[in-house]
N, CA, C and O atoms as a CHARMM CRD file, in Angstrom:
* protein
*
  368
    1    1 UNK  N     55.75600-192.24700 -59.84500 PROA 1      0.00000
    2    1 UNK  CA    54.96600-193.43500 -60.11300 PROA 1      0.00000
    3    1 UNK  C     53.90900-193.56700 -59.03300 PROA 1      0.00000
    4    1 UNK  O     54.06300-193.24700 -57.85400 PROA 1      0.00000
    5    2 UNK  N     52.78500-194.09400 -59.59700 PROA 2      0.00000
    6    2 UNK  CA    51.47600-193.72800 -58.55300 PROA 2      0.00000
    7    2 UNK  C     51.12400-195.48300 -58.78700 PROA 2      0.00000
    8    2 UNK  O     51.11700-196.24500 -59.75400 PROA 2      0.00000
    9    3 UNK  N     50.86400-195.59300 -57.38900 PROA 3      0.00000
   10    3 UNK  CA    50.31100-197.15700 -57.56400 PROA 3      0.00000
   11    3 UNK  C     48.92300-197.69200 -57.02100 PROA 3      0.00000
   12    3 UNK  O     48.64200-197.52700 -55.83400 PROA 3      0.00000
   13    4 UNK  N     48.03900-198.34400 -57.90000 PROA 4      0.00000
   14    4 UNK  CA    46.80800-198.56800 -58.01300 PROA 4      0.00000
   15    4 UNK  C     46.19100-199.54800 -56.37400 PROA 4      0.00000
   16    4 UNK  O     46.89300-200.43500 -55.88800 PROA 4      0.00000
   17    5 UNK  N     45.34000-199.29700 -55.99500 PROA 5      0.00000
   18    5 UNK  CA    44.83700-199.99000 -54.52300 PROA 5      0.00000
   19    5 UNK  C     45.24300-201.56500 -54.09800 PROA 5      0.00000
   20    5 UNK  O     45.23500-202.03100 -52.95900 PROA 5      0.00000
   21    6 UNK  N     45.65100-202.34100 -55.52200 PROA 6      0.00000
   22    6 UNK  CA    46.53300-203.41000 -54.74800 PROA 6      0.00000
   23    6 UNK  C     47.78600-203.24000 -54.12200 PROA 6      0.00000
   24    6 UNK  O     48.33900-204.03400 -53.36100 PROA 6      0.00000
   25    7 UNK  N     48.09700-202.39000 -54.41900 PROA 7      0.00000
   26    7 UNK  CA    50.03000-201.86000 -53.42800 PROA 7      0.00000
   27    7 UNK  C     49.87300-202.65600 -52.01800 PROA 7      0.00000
   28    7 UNK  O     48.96600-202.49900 -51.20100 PROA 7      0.00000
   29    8 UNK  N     50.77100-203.38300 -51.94800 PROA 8      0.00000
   30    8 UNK  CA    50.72700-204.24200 -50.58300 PROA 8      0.00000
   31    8 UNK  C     51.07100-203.32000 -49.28100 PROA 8      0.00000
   32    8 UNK  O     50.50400-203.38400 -48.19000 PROA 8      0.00000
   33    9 UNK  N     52.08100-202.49300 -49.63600 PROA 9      0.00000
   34    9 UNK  CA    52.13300-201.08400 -48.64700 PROA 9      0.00000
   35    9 UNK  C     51.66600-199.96600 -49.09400 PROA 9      0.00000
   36    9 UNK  O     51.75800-199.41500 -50.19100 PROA 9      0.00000
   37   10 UNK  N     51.15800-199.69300 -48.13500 PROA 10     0.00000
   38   10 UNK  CA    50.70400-197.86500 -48.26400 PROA 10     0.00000
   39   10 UNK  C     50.84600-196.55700 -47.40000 PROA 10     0.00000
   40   10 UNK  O     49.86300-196.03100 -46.87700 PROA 10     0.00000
   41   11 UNK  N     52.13300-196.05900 -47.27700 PROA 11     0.00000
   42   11 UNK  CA    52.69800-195.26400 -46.64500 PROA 11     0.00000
   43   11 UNK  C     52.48100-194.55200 -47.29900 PROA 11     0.00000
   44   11 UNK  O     51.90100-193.61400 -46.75100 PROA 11     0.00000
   45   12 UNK  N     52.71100-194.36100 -48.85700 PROA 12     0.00000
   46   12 UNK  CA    52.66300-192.64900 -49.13200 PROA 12     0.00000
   47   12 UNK  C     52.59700-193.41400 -50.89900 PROA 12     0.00000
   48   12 UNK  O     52.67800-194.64200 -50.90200 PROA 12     0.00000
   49   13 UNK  N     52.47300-192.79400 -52.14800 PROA 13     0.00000
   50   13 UNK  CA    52.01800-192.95100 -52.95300 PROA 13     0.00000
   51   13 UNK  C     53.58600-191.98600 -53.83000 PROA 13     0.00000
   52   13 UNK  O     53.93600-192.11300 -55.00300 PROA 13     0.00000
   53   14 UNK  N     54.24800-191.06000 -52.71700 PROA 14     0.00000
   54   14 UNK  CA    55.46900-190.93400 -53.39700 PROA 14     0.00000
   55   14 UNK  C     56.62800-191.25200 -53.36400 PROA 14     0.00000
   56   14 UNK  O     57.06500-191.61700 -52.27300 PROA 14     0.00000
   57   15 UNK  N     57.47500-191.23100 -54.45400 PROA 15     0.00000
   58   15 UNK  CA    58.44800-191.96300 -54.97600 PROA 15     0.00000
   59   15 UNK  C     60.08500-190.87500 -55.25400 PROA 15     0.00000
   60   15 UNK  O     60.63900-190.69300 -56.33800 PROA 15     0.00000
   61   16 UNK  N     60.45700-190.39000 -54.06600 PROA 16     0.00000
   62   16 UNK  CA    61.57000-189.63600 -53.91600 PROA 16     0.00000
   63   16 UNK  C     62.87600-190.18000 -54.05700 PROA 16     0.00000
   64   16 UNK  O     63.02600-191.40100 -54.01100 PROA 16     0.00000
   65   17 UNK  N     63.73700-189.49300 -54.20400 PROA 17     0.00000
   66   17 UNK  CA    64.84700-190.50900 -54.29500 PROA 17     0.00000
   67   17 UNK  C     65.62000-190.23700 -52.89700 PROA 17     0.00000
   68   17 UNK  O     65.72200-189.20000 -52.24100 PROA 17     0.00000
   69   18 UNK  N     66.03400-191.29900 -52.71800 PROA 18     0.00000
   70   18 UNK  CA    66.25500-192.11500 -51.16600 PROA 18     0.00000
   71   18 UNK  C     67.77700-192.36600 -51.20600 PROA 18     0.00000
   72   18 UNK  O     68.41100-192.81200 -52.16200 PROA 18     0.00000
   73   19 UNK  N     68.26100-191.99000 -49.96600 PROA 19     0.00000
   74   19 UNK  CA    69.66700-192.13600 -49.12500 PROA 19     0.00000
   75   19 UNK  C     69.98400-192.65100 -48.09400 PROA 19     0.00000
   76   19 UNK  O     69.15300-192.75400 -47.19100 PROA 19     0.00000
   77   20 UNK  N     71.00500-193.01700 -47.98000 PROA 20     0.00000
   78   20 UNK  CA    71.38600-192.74300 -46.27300 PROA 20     0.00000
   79   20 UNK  C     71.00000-191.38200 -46.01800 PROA 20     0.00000
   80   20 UNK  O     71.41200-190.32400 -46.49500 PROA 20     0.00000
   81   21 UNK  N     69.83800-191.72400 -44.88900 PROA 21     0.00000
   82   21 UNK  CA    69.87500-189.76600 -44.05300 PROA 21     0.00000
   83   21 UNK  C     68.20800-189.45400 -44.19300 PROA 21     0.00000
   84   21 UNK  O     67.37800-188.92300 -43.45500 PROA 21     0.00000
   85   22 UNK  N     68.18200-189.96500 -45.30700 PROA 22     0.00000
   86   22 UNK  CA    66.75000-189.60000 -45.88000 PROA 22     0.00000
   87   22 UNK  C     65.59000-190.31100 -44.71000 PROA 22     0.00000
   88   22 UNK  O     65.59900-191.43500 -44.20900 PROA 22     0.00000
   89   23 UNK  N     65.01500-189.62700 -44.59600 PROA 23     0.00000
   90   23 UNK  CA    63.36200-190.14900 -43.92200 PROA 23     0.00000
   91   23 UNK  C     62.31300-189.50000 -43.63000 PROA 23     0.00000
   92   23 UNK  O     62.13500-188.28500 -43.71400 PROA 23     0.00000
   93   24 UNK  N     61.14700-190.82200 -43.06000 PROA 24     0.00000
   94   24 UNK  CA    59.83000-190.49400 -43.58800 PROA 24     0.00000
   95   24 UNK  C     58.78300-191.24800 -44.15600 PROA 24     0.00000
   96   24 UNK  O     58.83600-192.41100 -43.75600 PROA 24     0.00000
   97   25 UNK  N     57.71300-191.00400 -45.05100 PROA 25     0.00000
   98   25 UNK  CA    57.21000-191.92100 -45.22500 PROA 25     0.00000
   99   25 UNK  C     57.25100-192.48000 -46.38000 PROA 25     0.00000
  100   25 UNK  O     56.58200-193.50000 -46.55200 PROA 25     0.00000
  101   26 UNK  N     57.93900-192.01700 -47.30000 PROA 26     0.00000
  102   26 UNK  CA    58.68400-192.80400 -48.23900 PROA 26     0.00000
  103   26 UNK  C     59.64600-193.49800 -47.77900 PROA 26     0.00000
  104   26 UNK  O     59.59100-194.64200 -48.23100 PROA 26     0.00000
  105   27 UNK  N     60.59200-193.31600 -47.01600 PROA 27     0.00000
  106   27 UNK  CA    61.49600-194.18400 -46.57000 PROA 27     0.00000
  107   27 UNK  C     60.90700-195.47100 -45.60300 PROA 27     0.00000
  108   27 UNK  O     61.62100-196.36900 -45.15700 PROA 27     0.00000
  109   28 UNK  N     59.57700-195.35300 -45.41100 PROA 28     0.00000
  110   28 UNK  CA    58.97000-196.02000 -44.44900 PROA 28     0.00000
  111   28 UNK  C     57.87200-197.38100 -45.62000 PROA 28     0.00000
  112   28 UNK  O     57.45200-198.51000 -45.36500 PROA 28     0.00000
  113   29 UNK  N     57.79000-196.60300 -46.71700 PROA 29     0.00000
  114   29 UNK  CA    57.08400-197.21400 -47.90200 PROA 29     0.00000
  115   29 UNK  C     58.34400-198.04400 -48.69300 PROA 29     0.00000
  116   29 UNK  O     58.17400-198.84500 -49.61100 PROA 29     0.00000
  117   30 UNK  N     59.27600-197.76200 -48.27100 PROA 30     0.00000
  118   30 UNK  CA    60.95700-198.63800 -49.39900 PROA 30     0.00000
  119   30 UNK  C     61.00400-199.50900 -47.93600 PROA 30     0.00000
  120   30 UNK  O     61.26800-200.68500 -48.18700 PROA 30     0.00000
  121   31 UNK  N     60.89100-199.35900 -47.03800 PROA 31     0.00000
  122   31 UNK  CA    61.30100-200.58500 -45.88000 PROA 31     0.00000
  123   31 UNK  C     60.13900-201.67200 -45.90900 PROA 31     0.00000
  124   31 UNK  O     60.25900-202.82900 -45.50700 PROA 31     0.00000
  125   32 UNK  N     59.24300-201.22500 -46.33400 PROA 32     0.00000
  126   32 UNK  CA    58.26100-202.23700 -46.31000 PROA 32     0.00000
  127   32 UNK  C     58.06000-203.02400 -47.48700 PROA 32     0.00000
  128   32 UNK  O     57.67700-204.19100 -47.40900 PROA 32     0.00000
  129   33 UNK  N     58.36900-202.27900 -48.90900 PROA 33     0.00000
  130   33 UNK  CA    59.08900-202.91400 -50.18800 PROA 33     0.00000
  131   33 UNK  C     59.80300-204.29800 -49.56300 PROA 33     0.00000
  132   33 UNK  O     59.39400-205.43100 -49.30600 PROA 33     0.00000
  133   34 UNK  N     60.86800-203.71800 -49.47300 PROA 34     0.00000
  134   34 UNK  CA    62.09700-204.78500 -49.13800 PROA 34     0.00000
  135   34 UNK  C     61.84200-206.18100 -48.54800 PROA 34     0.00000
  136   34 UNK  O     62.30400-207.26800 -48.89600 PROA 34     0.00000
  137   35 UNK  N     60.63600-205.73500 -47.16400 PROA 35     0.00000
  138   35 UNK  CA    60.54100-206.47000 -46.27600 PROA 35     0.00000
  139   35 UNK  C     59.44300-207.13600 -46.97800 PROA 35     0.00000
  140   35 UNK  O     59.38100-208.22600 -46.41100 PROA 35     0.00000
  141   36 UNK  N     58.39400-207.10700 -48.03100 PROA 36     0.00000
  142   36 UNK  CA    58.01800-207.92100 -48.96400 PROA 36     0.00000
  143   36 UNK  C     58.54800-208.93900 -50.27700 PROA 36     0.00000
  144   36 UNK  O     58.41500-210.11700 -50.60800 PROA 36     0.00000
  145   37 UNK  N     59.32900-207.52300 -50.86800 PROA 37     0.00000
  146   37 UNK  CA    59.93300-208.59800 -51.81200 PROA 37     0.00000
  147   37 UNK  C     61.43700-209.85100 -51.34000 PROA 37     0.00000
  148   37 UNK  O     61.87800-210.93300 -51.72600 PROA 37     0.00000
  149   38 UNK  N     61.63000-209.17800 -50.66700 PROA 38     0.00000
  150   38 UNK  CA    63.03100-210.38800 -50.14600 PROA 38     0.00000
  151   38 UNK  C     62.96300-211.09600 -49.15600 PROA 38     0.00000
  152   38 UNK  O     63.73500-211.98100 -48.78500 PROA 38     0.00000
  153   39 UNK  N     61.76900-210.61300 -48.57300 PROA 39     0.00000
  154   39 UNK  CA    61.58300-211.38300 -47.09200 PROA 39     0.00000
  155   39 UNK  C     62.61600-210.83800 -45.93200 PROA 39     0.00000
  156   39 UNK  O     63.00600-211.72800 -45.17700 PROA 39     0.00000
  157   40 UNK  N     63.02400-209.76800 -45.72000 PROA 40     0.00000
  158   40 UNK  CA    64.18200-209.24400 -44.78000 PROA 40     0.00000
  159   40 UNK  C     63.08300-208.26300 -43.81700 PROA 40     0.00000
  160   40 UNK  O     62.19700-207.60000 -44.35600 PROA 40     0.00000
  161   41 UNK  N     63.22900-208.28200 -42.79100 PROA 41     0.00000
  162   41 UNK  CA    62.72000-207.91300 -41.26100 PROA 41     0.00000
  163   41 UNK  C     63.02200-206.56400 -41.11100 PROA 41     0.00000
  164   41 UNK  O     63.41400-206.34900 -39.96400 PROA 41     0.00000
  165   42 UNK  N     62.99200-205.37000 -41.94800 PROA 42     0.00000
  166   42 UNK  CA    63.38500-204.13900 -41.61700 PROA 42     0.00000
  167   42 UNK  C     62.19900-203.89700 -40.42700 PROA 42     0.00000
  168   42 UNK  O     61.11600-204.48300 -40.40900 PROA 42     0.00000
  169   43 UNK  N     62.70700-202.79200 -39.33700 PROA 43     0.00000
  170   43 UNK  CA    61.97800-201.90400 -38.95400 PROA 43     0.00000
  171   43 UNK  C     61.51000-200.79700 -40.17300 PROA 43     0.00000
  172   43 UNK  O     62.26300-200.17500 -40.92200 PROA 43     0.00000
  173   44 UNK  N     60.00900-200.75900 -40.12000 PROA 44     0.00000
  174   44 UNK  CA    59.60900-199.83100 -40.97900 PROA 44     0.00000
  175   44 UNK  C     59.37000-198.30400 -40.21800 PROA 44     0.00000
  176   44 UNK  O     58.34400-197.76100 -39.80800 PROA 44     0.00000
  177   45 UNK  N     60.68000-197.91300 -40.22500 PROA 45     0.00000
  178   45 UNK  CA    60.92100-196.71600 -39.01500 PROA 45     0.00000
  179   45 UNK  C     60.76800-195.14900 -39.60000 PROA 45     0.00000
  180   45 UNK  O     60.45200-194.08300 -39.07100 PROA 45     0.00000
  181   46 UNK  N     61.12900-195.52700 -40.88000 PROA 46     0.00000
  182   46 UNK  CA    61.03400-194.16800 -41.80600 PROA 46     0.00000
  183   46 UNK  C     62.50300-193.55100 -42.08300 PROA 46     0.00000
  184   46 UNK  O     62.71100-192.55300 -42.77400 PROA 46     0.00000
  185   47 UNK  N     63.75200-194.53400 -41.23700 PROA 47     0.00000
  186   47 UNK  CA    64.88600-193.88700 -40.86700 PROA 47     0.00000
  187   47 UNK  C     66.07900-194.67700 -41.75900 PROA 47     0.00000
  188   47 UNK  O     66.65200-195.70200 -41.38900 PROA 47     0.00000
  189   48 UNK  N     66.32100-193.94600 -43.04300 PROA 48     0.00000
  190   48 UNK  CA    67.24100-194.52700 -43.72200 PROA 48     0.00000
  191   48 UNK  C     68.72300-194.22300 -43.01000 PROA 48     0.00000
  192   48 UNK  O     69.43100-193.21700 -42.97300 PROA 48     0.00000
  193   49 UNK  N     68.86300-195.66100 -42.42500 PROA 49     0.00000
  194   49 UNK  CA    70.15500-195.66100 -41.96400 PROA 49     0.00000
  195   49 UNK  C     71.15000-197.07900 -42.35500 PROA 49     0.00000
  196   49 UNK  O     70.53600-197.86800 -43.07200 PROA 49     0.00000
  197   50 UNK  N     71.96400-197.32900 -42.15100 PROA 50     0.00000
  198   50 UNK  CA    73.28000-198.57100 -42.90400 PROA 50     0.00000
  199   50 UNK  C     72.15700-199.66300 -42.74600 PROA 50     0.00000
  200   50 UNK  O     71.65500-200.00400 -43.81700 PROA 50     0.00000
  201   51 UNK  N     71.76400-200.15400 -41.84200 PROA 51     0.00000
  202   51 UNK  CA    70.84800-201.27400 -41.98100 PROA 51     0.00000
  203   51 UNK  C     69.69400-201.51700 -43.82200 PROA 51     0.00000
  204   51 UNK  O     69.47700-202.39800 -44.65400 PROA 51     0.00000
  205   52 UNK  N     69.31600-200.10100 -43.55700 PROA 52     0.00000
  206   52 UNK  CA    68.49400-199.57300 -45.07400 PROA 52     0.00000
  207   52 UNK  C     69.26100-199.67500 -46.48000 PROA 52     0.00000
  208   52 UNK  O     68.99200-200.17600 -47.57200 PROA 52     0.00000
  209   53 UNK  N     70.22100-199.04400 -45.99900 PROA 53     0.00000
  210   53 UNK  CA    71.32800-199.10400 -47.39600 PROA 53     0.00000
  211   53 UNK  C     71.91800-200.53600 -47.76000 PROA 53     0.00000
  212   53 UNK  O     72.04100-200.86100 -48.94100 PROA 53     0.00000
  213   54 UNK  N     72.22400-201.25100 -46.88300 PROA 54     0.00000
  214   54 UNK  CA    72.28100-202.31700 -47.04800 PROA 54     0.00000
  215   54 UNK  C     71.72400-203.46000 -47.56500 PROA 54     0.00000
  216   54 UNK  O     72.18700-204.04300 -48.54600 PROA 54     0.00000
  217   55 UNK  N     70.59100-203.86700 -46.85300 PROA 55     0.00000
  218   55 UNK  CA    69.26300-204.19700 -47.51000 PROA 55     0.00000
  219   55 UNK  C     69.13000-203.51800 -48.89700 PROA 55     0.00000
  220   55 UNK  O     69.12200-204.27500 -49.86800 PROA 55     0.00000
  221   56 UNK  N     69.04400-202.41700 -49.07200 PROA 56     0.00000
  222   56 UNK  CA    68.76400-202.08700 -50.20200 PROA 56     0.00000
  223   56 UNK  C     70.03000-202.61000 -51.60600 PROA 56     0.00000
  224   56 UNK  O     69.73900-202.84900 -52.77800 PROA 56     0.00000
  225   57 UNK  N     70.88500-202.63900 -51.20900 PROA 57     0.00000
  226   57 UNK  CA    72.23500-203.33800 -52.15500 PROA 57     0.00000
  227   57 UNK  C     71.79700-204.30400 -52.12600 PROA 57     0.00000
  228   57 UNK  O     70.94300-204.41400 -53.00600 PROA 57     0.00000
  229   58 UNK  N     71.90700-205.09500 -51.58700 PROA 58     0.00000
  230   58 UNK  CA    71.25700-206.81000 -51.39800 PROA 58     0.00000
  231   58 UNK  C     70.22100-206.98500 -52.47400 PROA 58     0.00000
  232   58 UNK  O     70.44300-207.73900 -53.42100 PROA 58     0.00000
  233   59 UNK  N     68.88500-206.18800 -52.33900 PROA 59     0.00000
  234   59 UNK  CA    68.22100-206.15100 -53.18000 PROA 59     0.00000
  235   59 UNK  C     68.51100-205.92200 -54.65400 PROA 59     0.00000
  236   59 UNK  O     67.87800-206.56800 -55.48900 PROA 59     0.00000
  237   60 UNK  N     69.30000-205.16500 -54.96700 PROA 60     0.00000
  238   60 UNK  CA    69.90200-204.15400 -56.16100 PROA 60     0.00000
  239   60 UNK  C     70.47300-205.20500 -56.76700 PROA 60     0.00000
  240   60 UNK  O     70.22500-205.45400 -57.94700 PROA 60     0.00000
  241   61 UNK  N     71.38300-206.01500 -55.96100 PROA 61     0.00000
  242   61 UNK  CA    72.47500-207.30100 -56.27800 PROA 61     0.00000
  243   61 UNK  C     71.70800-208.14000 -56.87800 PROA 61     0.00000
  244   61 UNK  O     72.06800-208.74500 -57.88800 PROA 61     0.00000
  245   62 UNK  N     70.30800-208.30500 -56.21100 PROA 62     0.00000
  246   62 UNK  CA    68.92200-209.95900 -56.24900 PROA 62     0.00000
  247   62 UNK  C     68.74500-209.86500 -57.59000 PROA 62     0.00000
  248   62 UNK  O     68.90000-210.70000 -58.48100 PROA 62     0.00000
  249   63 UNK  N     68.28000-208.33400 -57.61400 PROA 63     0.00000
  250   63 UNK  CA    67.20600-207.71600 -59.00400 PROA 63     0.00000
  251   63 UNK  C     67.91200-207.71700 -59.93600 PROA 63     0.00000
  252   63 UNK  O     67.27900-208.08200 -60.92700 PROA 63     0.00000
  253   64 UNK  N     69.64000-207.33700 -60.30200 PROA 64     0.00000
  254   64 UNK  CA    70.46300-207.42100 -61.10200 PROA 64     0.00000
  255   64 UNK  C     70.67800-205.81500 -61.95400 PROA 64     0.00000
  256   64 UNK  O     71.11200-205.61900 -63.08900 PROA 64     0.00000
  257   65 UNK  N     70.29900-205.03300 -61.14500 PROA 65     0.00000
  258   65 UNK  CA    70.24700-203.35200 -61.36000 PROA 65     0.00000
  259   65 UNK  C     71.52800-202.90300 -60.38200 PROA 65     0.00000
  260   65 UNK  O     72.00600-203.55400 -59.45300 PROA 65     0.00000
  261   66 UNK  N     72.03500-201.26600 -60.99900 PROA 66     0.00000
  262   66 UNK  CA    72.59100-200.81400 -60.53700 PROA 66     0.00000
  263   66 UNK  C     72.92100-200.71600 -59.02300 PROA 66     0.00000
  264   66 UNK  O     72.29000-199.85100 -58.41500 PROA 66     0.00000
  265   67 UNK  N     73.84800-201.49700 -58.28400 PROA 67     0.00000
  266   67 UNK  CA    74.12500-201.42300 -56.72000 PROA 67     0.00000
  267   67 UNK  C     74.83900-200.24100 -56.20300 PROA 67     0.00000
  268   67 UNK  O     76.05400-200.06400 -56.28700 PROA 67     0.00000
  269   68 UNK  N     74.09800-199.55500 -55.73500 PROA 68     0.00000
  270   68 UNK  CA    74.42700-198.37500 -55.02700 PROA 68     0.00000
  271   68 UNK  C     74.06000-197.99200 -53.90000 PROA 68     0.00000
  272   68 UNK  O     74.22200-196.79800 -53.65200 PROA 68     0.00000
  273   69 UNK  N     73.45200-198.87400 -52.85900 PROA 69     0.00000
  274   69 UNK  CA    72.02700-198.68600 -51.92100 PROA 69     0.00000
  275   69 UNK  C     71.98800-197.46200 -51.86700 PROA 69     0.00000
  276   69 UNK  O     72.40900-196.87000 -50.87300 PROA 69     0.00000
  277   70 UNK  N     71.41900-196.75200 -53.04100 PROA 70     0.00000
  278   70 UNK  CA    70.38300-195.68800 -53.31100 PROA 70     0.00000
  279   70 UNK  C     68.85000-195.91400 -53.73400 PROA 70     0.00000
  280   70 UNK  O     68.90200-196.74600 -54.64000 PROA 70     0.00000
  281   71 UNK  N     67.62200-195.59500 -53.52400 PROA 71     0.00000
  282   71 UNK  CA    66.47100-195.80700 -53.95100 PROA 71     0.00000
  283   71 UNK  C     66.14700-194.72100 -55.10400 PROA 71     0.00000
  284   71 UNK  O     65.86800-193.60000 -54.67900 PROA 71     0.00000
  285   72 UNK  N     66.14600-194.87400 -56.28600 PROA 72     0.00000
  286   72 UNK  CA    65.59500-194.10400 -57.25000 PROA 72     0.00000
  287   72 UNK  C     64.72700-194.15600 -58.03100 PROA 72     0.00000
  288   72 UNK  O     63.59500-194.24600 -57.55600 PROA 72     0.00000
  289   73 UNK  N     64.84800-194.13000 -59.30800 PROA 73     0.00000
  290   73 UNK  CA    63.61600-194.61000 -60.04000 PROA 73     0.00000
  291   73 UNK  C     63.68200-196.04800 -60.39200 PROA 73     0.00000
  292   73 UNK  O     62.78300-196.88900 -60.39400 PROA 73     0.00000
  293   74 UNK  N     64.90100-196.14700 -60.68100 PROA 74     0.00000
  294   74 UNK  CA    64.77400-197.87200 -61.15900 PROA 74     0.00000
  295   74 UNK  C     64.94200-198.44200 -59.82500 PROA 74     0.00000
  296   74 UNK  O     63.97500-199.14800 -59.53800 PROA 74     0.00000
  297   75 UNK  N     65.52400-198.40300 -59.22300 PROA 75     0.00000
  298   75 UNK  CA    65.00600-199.17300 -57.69600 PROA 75     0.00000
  299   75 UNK  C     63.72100-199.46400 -57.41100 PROA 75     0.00000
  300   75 UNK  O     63.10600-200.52800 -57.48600 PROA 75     0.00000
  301   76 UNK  N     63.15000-197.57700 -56.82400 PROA 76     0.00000
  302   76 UNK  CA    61.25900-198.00300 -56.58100 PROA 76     0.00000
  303   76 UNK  C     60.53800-198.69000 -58.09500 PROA 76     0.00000
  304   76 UNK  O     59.37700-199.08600 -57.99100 PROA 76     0.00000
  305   77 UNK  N     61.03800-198.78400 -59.08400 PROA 77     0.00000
  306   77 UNK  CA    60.32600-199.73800 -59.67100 PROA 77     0.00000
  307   77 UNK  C     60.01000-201.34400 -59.89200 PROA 77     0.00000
  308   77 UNK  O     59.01000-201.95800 -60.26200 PROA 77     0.00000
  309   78 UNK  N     61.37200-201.73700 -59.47800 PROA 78     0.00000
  310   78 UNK  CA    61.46300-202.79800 -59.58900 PROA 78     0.00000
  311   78 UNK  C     60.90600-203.49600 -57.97300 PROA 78     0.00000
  312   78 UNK  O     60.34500-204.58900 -57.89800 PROA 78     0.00000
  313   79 UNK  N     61.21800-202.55900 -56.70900 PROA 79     0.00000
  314   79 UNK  CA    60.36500-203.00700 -55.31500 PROA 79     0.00000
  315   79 UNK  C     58.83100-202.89000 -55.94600 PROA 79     0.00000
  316   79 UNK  O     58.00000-203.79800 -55.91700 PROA 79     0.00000
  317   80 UNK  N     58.71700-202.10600 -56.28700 PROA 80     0.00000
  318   80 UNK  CA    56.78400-202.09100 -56.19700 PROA 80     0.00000
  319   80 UNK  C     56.49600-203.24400 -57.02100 PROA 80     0.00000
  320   80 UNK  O     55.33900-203.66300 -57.05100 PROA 80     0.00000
  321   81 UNK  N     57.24800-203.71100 -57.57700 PROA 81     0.00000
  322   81 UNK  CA    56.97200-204.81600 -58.76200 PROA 81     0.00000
  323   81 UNK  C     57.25600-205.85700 -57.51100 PROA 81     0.00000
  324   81 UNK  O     56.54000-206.22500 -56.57900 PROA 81     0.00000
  325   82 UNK  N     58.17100-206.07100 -57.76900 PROA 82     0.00000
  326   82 UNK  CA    58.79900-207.37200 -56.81100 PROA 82     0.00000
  327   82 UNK  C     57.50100-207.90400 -55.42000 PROA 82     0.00000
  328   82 UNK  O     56.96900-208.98600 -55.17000 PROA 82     0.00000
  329   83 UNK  N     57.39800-206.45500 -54.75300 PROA 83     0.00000
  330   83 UNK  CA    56.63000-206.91300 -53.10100 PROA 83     0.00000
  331   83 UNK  C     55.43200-207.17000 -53.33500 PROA 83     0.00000
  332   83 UNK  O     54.83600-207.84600 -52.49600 PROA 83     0.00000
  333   84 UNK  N     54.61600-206.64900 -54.70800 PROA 84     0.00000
  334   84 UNK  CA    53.35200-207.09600 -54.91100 PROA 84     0.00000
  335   84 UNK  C     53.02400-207.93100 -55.79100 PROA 84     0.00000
  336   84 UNK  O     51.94500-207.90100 -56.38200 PROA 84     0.00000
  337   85 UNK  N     54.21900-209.04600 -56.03500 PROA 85     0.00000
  338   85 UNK  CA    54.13000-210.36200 -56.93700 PROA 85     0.00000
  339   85 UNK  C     53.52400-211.08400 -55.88700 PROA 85     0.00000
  340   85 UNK  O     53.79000-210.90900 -54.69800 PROA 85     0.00000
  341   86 UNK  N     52.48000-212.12100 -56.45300 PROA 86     0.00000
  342   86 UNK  CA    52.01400-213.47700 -55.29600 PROA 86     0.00000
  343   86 UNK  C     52.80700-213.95500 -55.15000 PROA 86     0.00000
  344   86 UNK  O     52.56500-214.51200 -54.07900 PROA 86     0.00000
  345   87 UNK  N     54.41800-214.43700 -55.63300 PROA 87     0.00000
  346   87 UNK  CA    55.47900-215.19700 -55.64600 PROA 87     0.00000
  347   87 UNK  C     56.12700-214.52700 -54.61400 PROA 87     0.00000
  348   87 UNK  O     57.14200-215.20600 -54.45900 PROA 87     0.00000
  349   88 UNK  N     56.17300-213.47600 -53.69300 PROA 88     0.00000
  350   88 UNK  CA    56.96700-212.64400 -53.18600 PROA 88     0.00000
  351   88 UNK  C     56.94700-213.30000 -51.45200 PROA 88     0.00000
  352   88 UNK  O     55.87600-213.82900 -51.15700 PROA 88     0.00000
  353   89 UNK  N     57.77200-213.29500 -50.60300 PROA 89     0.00000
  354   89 UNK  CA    58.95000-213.01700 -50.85900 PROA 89     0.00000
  355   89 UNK  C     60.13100-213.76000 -51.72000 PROA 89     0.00000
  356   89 UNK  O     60.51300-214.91400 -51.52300 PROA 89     0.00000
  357   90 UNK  N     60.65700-212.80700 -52.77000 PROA 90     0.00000
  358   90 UNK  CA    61.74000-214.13400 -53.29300 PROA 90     0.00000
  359   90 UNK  C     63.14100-214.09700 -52.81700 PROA 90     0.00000
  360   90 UNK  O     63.63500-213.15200 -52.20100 PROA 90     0.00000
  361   91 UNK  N     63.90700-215.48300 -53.23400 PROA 91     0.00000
  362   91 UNK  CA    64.97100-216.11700 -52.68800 PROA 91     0.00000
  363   91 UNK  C     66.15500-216.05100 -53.43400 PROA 91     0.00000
  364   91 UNK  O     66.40500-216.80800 -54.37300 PROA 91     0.00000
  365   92 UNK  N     67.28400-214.67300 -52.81000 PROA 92     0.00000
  366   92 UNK  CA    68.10800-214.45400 -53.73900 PROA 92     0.00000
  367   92 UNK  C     68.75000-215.32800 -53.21400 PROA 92     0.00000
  368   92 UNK  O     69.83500-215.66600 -53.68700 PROA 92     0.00000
């Protein structure tokens, strides 16, 4: 998924699927997701670690999608949606 010049972050334009372990600048583009759509304070470090996975369940739980704190396709879809709503950050 490629996202058009309003993207509120712009680390990288790709959309990998994401773990604990995983990093970079996709992992650095899902921390800054998060830290838009939910309002949560990640370091945008690039370093998917328990803090990441976590946050990311939380989110998964908000959105009402599969909880796995994994980032995949339905995950990065629903962050790129979520962090670049004007309504954002929202209040699970």
């Amino acid at each position: 998924m490629t996202r058009g010049p309003d993207d509120i972050c712009n680390y990288t334009n790709l959309r990998p699927d994401l773990q604990r372990g995983s990093q970079g600048r996709a992992v650095q583009q899902a921390q800054c997701y998060l830290n838009e759509a939910i309002g949560t304070d990640l370091a945008e470090d690039g370093d998917f670690g328990r803090v990441t996975q976590n946050t990311t369940r939380f989110f998964q739980q908000c959105a009402g999608i599969a909880t796995d704190g994994r980032i995949g396709a339905q995950t990065w879809s629903f962050l790129a949606f979520w962090a670049d709503q004007p309504a954002a950050p929202f209040d699970c």
